[in-house]
N, CA, C and O atoms as a printed pandas DataFrame, in Angstrom:
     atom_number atom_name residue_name chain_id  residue_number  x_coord  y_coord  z_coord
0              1         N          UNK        A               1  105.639   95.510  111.185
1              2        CA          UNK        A               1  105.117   94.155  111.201
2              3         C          UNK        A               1  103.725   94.167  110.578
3              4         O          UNK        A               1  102.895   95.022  110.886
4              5         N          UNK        A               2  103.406   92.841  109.370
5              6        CA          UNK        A               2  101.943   93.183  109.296
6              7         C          UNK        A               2  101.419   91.995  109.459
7              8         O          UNK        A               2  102.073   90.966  109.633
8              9         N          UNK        A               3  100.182   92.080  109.410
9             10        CA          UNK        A               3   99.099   90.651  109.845
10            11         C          UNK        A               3   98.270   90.355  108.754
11            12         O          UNK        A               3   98.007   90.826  107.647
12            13         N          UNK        A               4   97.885   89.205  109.611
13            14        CA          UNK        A               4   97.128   88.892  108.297
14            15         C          UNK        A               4   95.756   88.957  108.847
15            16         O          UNK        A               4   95.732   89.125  110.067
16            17         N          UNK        A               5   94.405   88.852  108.155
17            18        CA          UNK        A               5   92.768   89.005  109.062
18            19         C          UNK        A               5   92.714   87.885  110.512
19            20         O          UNK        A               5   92.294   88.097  111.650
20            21         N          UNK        A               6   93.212   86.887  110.009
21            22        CA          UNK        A               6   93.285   85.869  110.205
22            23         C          UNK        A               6   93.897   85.575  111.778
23            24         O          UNK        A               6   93.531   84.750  112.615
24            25         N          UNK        A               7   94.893   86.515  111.819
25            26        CA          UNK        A               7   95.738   86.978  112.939
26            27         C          UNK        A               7   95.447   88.259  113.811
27            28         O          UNK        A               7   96.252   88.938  114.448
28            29         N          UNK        A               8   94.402   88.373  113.705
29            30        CA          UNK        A               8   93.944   89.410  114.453
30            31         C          UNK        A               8   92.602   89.474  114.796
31            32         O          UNK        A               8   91.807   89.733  113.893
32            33         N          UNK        A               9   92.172   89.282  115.980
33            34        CA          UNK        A               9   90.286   89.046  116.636
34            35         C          UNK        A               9   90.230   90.217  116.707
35            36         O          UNK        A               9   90.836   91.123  117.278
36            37         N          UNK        A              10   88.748   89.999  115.507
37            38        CA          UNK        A              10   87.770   90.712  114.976
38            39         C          UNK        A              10   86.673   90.834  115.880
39            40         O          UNK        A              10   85.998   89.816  115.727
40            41         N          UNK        A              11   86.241   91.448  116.604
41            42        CA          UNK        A              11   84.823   90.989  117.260
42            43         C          UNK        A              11   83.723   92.235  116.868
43            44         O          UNK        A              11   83.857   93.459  116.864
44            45         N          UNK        A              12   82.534   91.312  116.530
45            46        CA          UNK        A              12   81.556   92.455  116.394
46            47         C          UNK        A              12   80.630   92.542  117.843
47            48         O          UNK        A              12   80.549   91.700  118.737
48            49         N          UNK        A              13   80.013   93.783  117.737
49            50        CA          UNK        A              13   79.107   94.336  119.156
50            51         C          UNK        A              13   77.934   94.428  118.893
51            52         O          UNK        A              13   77.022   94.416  119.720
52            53         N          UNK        A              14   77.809   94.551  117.462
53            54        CA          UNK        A              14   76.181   94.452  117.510
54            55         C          UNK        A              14   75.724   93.872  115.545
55            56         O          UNK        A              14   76.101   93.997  114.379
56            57         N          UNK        A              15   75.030   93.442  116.123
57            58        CA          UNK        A              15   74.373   92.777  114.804
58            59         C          UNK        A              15   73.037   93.019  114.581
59            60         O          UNK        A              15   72.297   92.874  115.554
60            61         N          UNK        A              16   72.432   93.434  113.277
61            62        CA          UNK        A              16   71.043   93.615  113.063
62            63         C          UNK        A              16   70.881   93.295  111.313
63            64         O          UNK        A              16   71.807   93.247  110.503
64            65         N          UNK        A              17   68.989   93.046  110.967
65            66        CA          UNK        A              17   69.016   92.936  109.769
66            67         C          UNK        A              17   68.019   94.270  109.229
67            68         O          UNK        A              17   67.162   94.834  109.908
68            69         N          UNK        A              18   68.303   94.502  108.179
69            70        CA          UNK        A              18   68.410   95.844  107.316
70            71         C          UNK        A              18   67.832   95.489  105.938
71            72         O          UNK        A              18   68.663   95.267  105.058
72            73         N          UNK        A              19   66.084   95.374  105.510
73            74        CA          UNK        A              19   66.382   95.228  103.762
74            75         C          UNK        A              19   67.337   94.320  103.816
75            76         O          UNK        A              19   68.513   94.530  103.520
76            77         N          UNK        A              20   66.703   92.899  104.330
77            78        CA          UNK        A              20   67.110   91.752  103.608
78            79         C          UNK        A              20   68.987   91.944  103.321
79            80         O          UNK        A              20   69.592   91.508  102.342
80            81         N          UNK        A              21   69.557   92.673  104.430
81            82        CA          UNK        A              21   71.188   93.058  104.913
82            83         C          UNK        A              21   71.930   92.596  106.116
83            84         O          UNK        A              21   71.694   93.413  107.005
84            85         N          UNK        A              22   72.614   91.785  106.492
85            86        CA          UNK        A              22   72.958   91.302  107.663
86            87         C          UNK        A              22   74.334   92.581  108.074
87            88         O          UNK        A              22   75.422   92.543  107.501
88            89         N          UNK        A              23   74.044   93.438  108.952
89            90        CA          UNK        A              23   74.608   94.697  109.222
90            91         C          UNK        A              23   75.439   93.918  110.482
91            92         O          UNK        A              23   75.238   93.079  111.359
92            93         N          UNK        A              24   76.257   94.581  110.076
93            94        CA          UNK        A              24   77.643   93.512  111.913
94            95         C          UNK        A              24   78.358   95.140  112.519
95            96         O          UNK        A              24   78.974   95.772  111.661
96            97         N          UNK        A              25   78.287   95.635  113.634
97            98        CA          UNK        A              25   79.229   96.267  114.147
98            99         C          UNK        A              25   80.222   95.919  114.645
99           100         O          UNK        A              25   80.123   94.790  115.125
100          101         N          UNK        A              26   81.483   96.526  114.798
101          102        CA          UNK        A              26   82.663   95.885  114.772
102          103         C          UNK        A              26   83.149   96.793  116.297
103          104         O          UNK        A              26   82.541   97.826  116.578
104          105         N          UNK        A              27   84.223   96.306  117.148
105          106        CA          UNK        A              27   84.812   96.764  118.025
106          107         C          UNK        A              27   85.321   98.176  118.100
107          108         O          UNK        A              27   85.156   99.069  118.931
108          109         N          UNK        A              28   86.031   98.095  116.904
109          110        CA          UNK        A              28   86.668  100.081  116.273
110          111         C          UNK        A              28   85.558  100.536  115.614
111          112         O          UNK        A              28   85.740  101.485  114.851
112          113         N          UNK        A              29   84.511  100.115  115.715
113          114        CA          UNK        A              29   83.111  100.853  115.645
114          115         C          UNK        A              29   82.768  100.953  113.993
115          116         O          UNK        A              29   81.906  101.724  113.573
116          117         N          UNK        A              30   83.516  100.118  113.163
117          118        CA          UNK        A              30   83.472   99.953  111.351
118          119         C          UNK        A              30   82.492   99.097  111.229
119          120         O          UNK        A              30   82.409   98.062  111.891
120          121         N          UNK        A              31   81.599   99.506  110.288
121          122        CA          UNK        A              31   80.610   98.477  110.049
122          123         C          UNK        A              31   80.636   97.405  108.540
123          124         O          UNK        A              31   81.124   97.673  107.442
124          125         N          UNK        A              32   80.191   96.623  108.820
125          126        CA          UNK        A              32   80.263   95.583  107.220
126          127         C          UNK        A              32   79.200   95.155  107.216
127          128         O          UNK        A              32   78.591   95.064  108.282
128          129         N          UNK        A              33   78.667   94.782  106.104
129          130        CA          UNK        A              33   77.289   94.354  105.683
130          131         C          UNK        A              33   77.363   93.569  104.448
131          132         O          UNK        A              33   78.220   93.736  103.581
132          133         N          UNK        A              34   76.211   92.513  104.407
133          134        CA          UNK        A              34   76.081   91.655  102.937
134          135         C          UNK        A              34   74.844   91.221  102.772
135          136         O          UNK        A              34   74.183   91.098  103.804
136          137         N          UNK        A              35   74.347   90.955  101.768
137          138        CA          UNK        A              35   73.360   90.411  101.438
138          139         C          UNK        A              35   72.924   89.305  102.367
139          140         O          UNK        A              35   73.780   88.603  102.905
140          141         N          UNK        A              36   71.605   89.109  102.589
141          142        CA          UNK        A              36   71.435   87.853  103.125
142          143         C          UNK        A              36   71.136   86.387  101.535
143          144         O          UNK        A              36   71.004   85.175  101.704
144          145         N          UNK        A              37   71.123   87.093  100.287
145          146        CA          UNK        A              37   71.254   86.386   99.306
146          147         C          UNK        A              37   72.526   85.173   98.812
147          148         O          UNK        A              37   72.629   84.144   98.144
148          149         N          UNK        A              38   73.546   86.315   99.842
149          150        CA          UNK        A              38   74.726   85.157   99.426
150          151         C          UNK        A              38   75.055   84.395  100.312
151          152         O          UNK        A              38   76.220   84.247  100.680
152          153         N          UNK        A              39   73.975   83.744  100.826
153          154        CA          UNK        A              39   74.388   82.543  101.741
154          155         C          UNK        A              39   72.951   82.148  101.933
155          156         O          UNK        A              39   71.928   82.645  102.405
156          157         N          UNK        A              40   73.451   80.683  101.178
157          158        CA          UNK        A              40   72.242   79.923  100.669
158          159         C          UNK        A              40   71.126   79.823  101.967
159          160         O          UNK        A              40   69.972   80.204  101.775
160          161         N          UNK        A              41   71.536   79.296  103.270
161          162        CA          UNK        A              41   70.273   79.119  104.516
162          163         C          UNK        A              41   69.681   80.509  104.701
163          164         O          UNK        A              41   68.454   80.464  104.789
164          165         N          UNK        A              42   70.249   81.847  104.793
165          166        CA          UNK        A              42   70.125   82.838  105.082
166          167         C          UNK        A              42   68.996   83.253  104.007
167          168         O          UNK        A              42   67.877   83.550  104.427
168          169         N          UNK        A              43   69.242   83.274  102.791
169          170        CA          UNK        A              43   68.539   83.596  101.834
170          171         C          UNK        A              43   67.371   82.845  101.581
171          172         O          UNK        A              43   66.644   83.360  100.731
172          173         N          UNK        A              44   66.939   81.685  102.109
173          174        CA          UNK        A              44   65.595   81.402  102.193
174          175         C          UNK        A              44   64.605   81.853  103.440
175          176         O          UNK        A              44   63.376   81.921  103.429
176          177         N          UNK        A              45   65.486   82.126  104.471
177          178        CA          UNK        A              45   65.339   82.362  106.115
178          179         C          UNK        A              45   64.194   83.271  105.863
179          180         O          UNK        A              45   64.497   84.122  105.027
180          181         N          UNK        A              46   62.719   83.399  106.402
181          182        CA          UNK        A              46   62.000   84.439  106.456
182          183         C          UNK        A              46   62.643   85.497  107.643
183          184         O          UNK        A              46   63.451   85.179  108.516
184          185         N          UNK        A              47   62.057   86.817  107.417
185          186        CA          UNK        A              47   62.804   87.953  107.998
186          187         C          UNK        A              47   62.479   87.623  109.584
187          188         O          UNK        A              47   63.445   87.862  110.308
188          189         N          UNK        A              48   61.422   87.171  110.198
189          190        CA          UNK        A              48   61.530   86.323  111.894
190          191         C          UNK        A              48   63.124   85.477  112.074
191          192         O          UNK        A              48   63.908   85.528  113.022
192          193         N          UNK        A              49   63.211   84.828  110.972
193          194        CA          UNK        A              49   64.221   84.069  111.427
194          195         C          UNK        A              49   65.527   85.023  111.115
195          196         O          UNK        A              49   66.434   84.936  111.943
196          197         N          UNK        A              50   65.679   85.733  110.242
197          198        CA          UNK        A              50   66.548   85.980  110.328
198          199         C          UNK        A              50   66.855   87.021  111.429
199          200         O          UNK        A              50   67.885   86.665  112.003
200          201         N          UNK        A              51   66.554   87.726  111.749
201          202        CA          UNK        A              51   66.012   88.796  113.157
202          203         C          UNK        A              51   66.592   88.103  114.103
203          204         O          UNK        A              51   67.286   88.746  114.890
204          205         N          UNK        A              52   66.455   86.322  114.332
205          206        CA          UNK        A              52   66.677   85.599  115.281
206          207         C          UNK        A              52   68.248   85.694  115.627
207          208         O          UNK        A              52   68.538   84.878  116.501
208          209         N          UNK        A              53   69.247   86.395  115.225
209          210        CA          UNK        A              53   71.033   86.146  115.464
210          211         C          UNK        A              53   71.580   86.691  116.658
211          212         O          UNK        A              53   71.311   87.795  117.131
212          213         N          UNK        A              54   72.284   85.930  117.068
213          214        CA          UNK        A              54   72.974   86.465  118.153
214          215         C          UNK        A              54   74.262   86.341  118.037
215          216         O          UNK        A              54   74.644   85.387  117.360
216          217         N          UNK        A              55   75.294   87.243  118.649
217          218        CA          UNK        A              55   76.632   87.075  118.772
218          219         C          UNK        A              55   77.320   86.153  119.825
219          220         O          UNK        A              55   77.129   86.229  121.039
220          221         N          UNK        A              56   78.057   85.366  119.263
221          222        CA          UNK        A              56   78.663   84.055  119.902
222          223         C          UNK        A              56   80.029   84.114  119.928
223          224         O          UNK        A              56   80.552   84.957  119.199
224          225         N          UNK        A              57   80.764   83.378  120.636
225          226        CA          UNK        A              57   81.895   83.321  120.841
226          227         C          UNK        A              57   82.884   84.285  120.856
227          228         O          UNK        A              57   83.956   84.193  120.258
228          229         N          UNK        A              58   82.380   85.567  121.806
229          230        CA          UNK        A              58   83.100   86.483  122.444
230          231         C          UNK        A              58   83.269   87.324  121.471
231          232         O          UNK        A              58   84.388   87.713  121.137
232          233         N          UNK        A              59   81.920   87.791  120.771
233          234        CA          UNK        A              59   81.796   88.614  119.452
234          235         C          UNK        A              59   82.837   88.173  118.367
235          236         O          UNK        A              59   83.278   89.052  117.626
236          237         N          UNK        A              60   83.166   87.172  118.250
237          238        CA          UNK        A              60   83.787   86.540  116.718
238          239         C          UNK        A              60   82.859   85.848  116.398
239          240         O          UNK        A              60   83.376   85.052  115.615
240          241         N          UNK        A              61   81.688   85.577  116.483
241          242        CA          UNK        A              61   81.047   84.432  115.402
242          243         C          UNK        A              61   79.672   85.037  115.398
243          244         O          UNK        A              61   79.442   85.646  116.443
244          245         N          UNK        A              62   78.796   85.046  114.618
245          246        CA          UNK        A              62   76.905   85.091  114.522
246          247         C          UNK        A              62   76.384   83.524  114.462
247          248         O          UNK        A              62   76.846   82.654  113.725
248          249         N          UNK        A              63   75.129   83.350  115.575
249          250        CA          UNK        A              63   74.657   82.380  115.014
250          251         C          UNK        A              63   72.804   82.274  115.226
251          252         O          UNK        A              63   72.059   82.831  116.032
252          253         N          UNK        A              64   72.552   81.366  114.177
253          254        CA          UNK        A              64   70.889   82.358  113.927
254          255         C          UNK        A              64   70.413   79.853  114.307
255          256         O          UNK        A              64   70.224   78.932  113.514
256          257         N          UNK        A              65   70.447   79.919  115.758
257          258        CA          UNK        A              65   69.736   78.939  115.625
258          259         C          UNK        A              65   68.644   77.936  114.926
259          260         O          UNK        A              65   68.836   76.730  114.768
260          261         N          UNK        A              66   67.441   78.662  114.529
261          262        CA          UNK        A              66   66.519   78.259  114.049
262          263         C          UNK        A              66   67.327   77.769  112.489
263          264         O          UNK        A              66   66.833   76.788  111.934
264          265         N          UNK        A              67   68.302   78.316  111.945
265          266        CA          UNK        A              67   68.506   78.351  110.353
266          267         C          UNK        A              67   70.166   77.151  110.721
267          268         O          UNK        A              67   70.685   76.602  109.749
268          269         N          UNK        A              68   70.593   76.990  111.738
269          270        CA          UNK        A              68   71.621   76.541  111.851
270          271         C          UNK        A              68   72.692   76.755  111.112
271          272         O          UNK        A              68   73.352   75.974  110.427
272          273         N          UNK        A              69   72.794   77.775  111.294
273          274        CA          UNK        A              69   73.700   78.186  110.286
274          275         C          UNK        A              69   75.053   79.269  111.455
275          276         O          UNK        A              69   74.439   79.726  112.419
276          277         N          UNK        A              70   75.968   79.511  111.472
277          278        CA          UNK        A              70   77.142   79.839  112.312
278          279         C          UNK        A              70   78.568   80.793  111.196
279          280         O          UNK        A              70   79.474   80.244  110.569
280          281         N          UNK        A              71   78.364   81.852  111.271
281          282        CA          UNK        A              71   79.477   82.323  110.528
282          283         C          UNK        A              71   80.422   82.846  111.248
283          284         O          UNK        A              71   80.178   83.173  112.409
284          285         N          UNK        A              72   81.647   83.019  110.706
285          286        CA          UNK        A              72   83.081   83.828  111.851
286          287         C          UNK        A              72   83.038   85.383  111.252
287          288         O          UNK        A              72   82.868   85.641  110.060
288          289         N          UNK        A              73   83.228   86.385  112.324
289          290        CA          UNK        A              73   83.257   87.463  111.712
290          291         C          UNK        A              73   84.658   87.716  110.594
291          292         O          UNK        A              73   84.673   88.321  109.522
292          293         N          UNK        A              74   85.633   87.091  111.227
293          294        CA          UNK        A              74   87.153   87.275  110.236
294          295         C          UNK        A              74   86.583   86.252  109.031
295          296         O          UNK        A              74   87.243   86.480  108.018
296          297         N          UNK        A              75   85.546   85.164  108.783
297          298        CA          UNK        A              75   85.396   85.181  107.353
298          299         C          UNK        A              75   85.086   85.554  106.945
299          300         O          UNK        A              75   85.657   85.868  105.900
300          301         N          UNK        A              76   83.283   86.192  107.320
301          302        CA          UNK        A              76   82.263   87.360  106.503
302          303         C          UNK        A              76   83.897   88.594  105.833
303          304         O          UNK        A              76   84.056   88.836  104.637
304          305         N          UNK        A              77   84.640   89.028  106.714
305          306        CA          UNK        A              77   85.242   89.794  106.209
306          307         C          UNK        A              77   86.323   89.686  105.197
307          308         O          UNK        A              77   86.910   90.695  104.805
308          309         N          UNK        A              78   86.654   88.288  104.685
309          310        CA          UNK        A              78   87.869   87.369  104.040
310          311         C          UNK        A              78   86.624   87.388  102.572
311          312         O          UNK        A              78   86.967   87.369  101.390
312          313         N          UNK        A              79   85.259   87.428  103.054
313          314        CA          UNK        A              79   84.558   87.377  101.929
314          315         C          UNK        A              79   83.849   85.867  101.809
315          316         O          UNK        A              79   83.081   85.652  100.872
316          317         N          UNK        A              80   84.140   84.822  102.809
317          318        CA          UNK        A              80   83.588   83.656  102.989
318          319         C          UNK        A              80   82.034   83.932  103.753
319          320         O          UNK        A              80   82.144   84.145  104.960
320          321         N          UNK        A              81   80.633   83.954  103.221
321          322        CA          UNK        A              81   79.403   84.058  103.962
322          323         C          UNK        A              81   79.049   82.671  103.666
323          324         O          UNK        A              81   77.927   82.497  103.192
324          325         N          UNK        A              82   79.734   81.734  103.840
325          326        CA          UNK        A              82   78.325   80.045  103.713
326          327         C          UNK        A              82   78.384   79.851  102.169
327          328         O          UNK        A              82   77.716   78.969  101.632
């Protein structure tokens, strides 16, 4: 049987920023990372704000209040960042 991303919760455990890098740890302990360039709020965000993220919705989502901005971890990984 196979799945699709989409069909399977992703949750990350820890999140940090890295050189202007939004670093996500993942449950099976795999990490993914992206620019904070490719996502337009993120990429103006000074490094305070971006520092500001927390993991939401039962480690499937990041969200960095101050920038209002909310991503799903199964999109960052589909390749959708904002």
């Amino acid at each position: 049987m196979t799945y699709s991303v989409t069909e399977i919760e992703i949750k990350a455990t820890k999140v940090w920023v890295e050189n202007r890098t939004i670093c996500i740890r993942l449950e099976d302990e795999r990490e993914i990372r992206f620019l904070v360039s490719k996502n337009r709020r993120l990429a103006k965000a000074s490094l305070k704000d971006l520092l500001e993220v927390e993991i939401i919705c039962n480690g499937t989502g990041l969200h960095w209040e101050k920038l209002d901005e909310d991503l799903s971890v199964s999109g960052i990984l589909q390749g959708r960042l904002g």
